[in-house]
N, C-alpha and C positions, 0 to 999 in steps of 0.2 A: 362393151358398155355394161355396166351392172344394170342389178335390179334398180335399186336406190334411182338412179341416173334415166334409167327409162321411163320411170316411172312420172319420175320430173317432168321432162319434156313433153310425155303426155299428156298432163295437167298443165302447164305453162303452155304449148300447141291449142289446146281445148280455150284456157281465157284467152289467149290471143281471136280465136277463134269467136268466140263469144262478144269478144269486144269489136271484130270487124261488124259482126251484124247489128249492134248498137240495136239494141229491141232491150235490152237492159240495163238497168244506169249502172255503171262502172265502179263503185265504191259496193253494190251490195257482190257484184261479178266476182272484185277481189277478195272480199272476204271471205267468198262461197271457196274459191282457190286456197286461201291460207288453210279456210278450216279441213280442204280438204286434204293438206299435203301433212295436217297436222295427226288428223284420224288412222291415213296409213304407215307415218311414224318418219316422216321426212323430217318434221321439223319438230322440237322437243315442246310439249306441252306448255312448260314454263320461259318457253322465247317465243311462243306464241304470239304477245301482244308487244313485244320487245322492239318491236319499230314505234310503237306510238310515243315511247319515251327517248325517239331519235333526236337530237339536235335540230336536223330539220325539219321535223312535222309540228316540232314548237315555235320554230322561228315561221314556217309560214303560217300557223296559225296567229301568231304574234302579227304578223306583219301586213294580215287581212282584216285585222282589228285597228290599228294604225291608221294602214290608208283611206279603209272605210272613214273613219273620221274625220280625215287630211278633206276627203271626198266633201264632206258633209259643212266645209266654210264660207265653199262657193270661191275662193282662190282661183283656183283651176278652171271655172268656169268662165268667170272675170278675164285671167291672163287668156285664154283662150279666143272671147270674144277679140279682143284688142288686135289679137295678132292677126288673127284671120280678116278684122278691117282693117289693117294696113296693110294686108296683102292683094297684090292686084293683081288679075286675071287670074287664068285656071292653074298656070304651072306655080306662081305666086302662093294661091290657097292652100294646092295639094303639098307644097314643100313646108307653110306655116302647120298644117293638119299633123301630117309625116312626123314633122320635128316633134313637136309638143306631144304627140301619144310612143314616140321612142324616147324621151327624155320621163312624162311619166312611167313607164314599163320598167324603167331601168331599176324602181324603186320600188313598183306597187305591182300587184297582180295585174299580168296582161288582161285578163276580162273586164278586171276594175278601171284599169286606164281605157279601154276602149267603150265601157258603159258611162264616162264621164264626158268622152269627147265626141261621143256618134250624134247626141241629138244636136251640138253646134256644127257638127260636118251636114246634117239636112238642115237645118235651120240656113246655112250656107249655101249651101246647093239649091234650094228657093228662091232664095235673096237675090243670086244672079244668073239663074235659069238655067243652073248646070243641072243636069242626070244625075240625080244622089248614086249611082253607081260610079261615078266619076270619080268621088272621092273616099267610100266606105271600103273598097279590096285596098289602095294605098294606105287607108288608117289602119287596117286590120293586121296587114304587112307588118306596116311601122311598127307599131304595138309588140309583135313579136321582136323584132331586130334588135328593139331595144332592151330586151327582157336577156340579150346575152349578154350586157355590159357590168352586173354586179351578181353579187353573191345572191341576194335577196330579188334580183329583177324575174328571177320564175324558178318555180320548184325544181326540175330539172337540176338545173346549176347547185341546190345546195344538198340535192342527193349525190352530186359526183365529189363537193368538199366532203361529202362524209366516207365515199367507196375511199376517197385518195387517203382521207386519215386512217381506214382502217388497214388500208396495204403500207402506206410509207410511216403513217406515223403524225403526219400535218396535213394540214386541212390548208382547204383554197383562201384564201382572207378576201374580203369586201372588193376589194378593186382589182384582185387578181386575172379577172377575166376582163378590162376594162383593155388592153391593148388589143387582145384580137374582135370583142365586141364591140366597140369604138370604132374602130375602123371598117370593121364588114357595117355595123348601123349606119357610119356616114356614106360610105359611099352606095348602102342600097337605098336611102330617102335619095341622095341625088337620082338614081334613078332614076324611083319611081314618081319624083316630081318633073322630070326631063322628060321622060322614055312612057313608064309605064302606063299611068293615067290615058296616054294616046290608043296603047293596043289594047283597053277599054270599049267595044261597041259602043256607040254614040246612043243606042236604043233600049240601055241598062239602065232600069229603073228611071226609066221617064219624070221628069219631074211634074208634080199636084197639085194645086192647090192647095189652102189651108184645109184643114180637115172638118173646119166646121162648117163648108161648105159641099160637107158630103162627097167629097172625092174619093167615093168607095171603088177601088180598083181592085180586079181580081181575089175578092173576097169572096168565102160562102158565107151565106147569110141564109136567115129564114124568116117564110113573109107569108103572112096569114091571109088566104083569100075572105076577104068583107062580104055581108050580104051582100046583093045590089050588084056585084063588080059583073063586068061585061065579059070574064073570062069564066064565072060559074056556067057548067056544063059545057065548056067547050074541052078540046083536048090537049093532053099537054104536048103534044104534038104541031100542033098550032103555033102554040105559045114558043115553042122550040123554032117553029120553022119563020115568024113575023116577026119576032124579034129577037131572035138570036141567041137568048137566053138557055141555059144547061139546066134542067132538072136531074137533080141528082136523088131526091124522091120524097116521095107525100106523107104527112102523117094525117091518117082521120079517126076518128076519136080514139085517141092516141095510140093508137094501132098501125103501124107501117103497110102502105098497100104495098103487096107482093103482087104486080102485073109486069107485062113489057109497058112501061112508061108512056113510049107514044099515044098507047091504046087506051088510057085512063082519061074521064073525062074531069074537070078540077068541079069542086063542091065548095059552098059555102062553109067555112071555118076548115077548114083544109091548112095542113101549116103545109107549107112548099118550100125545098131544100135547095135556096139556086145559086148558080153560079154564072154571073153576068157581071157587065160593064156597067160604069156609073150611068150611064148617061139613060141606059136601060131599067136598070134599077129605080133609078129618078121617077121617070115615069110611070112606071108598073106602080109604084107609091102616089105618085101626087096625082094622077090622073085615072088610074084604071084597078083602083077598088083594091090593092093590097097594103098591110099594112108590114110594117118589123115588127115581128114579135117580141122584142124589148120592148116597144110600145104598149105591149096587150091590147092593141087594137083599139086606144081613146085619142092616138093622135096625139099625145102630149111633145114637147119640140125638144128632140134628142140635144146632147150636150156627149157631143164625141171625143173621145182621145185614143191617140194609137199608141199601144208599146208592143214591146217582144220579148217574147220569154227566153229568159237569161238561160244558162245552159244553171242546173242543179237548184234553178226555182223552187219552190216550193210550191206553184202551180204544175210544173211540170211532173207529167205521169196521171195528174188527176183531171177531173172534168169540171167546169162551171157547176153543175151540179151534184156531185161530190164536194163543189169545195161551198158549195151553200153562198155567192158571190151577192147576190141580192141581198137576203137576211143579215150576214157577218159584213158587211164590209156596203151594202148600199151602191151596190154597181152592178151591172146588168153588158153582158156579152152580147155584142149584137151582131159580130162577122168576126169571123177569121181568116188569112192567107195564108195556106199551109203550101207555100213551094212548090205547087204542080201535084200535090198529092190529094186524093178526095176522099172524105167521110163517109161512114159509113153510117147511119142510124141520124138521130138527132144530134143539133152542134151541141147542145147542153150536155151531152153524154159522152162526146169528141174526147178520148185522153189526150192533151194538148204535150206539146216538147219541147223541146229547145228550138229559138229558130223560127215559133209563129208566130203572126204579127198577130194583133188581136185588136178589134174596134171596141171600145169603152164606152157604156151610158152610165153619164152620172156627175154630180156637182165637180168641178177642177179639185179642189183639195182633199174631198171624197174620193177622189179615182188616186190620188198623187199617194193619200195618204196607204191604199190599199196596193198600189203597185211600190210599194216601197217594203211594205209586208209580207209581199207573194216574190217578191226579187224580181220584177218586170223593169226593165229597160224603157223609159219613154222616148218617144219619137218623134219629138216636142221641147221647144225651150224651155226649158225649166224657172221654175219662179223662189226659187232660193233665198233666203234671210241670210244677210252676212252677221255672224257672229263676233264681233271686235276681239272678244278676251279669250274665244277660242282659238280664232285665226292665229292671235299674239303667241299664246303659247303653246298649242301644236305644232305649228312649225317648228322651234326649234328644238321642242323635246325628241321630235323625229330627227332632224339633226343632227342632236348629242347622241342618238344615239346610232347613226350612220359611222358619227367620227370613233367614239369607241370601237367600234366594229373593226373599222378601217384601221386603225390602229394596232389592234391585237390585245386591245387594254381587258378587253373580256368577249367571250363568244359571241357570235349573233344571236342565239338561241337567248344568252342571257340579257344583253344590251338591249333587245327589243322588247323582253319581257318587264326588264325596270322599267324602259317609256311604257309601258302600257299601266304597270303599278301607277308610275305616277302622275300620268293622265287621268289614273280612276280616284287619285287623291287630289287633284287640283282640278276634279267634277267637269274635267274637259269630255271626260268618256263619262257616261251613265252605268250605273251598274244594271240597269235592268235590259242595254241595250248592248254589253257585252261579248255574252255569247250568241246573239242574235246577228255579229258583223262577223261570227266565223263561219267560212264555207265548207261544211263540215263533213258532203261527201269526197272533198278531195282530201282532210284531214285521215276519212277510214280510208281513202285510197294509198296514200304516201305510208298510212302504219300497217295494211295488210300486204302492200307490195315489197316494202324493204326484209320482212323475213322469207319471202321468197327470192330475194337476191341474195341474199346470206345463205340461202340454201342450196342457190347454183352454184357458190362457191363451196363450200363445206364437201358436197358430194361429191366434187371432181367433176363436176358438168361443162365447168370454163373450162376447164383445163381440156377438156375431150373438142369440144368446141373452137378450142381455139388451136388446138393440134390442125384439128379438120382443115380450118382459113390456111392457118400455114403451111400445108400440103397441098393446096388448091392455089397458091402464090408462093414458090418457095423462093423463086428468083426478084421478089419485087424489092428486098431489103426493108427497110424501118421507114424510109419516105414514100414508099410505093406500099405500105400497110397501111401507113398512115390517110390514103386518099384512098383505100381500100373502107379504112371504119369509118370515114368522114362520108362518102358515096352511100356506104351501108346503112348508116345510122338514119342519114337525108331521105332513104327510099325506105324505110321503113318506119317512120314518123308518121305522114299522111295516114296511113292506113290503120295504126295504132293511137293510142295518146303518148304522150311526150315521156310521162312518168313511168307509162309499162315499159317502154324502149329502153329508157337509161337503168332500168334495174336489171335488164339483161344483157346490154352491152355492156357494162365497167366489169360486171365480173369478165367476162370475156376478153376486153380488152386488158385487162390488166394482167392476166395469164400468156397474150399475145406477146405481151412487154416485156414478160419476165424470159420467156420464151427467145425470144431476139436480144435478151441480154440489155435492155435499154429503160432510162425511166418511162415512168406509166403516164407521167404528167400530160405529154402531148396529144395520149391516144385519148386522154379521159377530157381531155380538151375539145378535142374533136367531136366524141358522142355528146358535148355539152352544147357545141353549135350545129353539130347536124341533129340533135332532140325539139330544137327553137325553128329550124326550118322546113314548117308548111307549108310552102303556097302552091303544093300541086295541089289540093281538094280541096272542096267545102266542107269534110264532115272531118277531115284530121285532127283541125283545133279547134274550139269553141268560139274562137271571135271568126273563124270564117264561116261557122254554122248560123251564127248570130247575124251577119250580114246580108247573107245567102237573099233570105226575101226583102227586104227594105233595098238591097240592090239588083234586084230583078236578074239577079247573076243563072247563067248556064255553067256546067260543070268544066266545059272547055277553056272559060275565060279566066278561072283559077292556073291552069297550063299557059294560056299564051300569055299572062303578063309573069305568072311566079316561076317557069323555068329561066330565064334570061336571070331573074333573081336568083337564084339557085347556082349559077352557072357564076353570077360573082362573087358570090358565099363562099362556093370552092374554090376559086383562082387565089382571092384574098388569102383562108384562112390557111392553103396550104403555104405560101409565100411567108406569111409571120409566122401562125404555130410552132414551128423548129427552131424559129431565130428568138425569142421568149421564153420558150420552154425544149432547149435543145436535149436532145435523144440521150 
């Protein structure tokens, strides 16, 4: 192994590395990698940025400005209520759910399609006393499945159209991956509307009340002890052992006491860090002298909403008070559900992440209009304006520019960029809301990751790499490689994101190929659907981090319904792959 080569691996080792522990957001992870591989002379100064002007890091920027839009007609919302009421019973909803967020995916970023359909899957799950866990791991699923069926259905798929152009020469077209996506998406929504929804625990994410009726479950929250209350001078040991209640610790004048807990006695204006059940909650407020500190302690009548922080928010990383939520925006945090995990200090200072729920005080179109601003996910029907002249002609501008695609009349890159010119000419798009529908740490992720795939090739690293697989399986042949990278790719999705995966298997696989003498087409087929399949973990993709607490999910419940998933992913894709795209 050269220097060159070692060197790589040790730096690609390290952000893999970096990226399992997820304590840093991913788009600055990459870039910190490019600049590093660029400083020791891996990759040439002037190809530095050389991925941001890829084909696909404009077509998904194009295509999250698009949807975002398509999002914004209330269409999808509309078609969605419908379906889900004429679907009857559980396996009915989950298969009407299933469908509609694998048919959106196929089109729109998987987060986008599942931040459009999760508050009508709880809105549904209310309505007829199912466990919103019932139905939030099969939408999350779905979402993904569908995202193998096109070129444009998730990033992934149009970094392998670009690996494949730059080894054979042609690129994947619009529908090229639509026989073996097609087929694995229908037959994993039967499934998971048969099968999976049942090996579901019945006790996932419990169904709640509306939320204006304070159905604060498993939230921390913080509650100002009142003069007067019948708990000033007692201990919070007491308070722990009558009612059940968690103190997680005391602020007095605004100083954190540093005691063992049980030993402190609580004081007037005392803020208390706790974590309890509604019913406890409730009480400790209407009857025994505390108040929420979103209140300020005058009693005013909260006006709740819950959402969740999208994964690359723009709350996410900062704190309520970092982001000034009172002042700027006139909404006020009054609990959080972080997952099983507990705060440390005050919740106002909590750095918040992908993934937590968060209780809202503050007018309905006040909170709607600021979670729309911080990219929060609501957990709540939505109260949407249909737009007549927008609906009319977005649709089919996305459309014509699906059939261009499909076609070959002009790149994706380019055909998604004219709809979007001429959505900003016929004022369907705002210019001033433009760059505000691109999600734009995945934009630095896709342009600092791809000259690091360029550079595992360049340096001979696939090639060392893929000697190694095929000395480690000499006798498996070109079918028996092929469920080799398809297994491989699958077991190392979860643990990575989808994007770092597929910049290091194609070069790999495509050296495998050249290697065996055979086209590269099948093997980069395979990293395109083992990149789209996580459903062993909740932190692999963002829609299963995103679920994680509105469905009261355990880490296990990701295994026992997505390996059986996984298991027909493989059966399927090895069966077609080679017959579509033979060796």
């Amino acid at each position: 192994m050269t220097w060159d080569q070692a060197v790589l691996l040790a730096v690609l080792g390290a952000t893999l590395g970096v990226f399992i522990l997820d304590r840093w957001r991913f788009d600055i992870v990459a870039m910190t990698s490019l600049m590093t591989c660029v400083l020791v002379g891996l990759i040439p100064p002037e190809a530095a940025f050389a991925g941001f002007s890829n084909p696909a890091v404009v077509t998904v920027a194009m295509v999250l400005v698009i949807t975002r839009t398509l999002g914004r007609t209330g269409v999808v919302d509309e078609v969605a209520r419908r379906c889900t009421a004429l679907a009857g019973g559980p396996a009915g909803h989950v298969a009407a759910i299933c469908a509609l967020g694998a048919g959106l995916s196929a089109f729109m970023n998987n987060v986008g399609a599942l931040a459009l359909l999760m508050p009508i899957a709880l809105s549904t799950a209310r309505r007829n006393g199912y466990p919103p866990g019932m139905l939030l791991m099969p939408l999350s699923f779905a979402t993904l499945l569908g995202g193998m069926s096109t070129l444009i259905g998730t990033p992934p798929n149009l970094l392998i159209s670009a690996f494949r152009a730059d080894a054979t020469g042609s690129r994947f077209l619009m529908f090229d991956f639509l026989p073996v996506g097609l087929t694995v998406g229908v037959a994993g929504v039967a499934y998971l509307a048969l099968v999976g929804w049942r090996l579901i625990p019945r006790d996932r994410g419990v169904a709640r009340d509306d939320i204006d009726r304070f159905r604060v479950s498993d939230y921390v929250t913080e509650a100002l002890v009142r003069p007067g209350s019948p708990w000033a001078g007692r201990k919070v040991e007491h308070l722990e052992a009558e009612r059940g209640a968690s103190v997680i610790g005391i602020i007095r004048d605004r100083r954190r006491v540093f005691a063992r807990p049980g030993t402190v006695s609580f004081q007037s204006g005392d803020v208390v860090l706790l974590e309890t059940d509604t019913a406890t909650l409730r009480q400790l407020v209407e009857l025994e002298g505390f108040a929420l500190v979103a209140q300020g302690g005058g009693g005013r009548q909260l006006v709740l909403t819950e959402a969740i922080v999208a994964p690359n928010a723009l709350i996410q990383g900062s704190s309520a008070l970092s982001l000034d939520l009172r002042e700027r925006w006139g909404v006020n945090l009054v609990a959080v559900s972080r997952q099983g995990r507990r705060f440390e200090g005050r919740l106002r200072d909590a750095s918040l992440s992908a993934g937590d729920i968060l209780l809202l005080d503050g007018d309905r179109d006040t909170v709607a209009e600021a979670m729309a601003e911080l990219g929060c996910v609501p957990l709540a029907d939505r109260k949407l304006e249909f737009e007549p002249q927008r609906t009319l002609l977005a649709l089919p501008v996305f459309g014509a520019a699906v059939a261009v695609a499909a076609f070959d009349l002009a790149s994706a890159a380019v055909a998604f960029a004219c709809a979007v010119i001429l959505m900003l000419a016929t004022r369907i798009i705002r210019p001033t809301t433009l760059y505000e529908s691109v999600d734009w740490p995945v934009i630095v992720l896709l342009g600092a990751m791809i000259p690091l795939g360029t550079a595992v090739q360049t340096t001979g690293l696939a090639d060392r790499i893929g000697d190694a697989v095929i000395m480690l399986a000499p006798q498996t042949g070109a079918m028996g490689m092929l469920a080799v990278v398809l297994i491989a790719t699958m077991v190392v999705t979860p643990v990575l994101n989808n994007t770092a995966t597929v910049v290091i298997m194609a070069p790999v696989v495509i050296s495998i190929a050249r290697q065996l003498g055979v086209s590269p087409d099948a093997f980069l087929m395979a990293v395109a659907i083992g990149a789209s399949c996580d459903f062993l973990t909740p932190f692999g993709h963002h829609n299963n981090s995103i679920i994680l607490g509105p469905g009261g999910y355990r880490f296990g419940d990701f295994w026992r319904v997505g390996l059986p998933l996984d298991l027909i992913v493989v059966g399927l894709s090895l069966l077609i792959i080679p017959r579509v795209w033979p060796f």
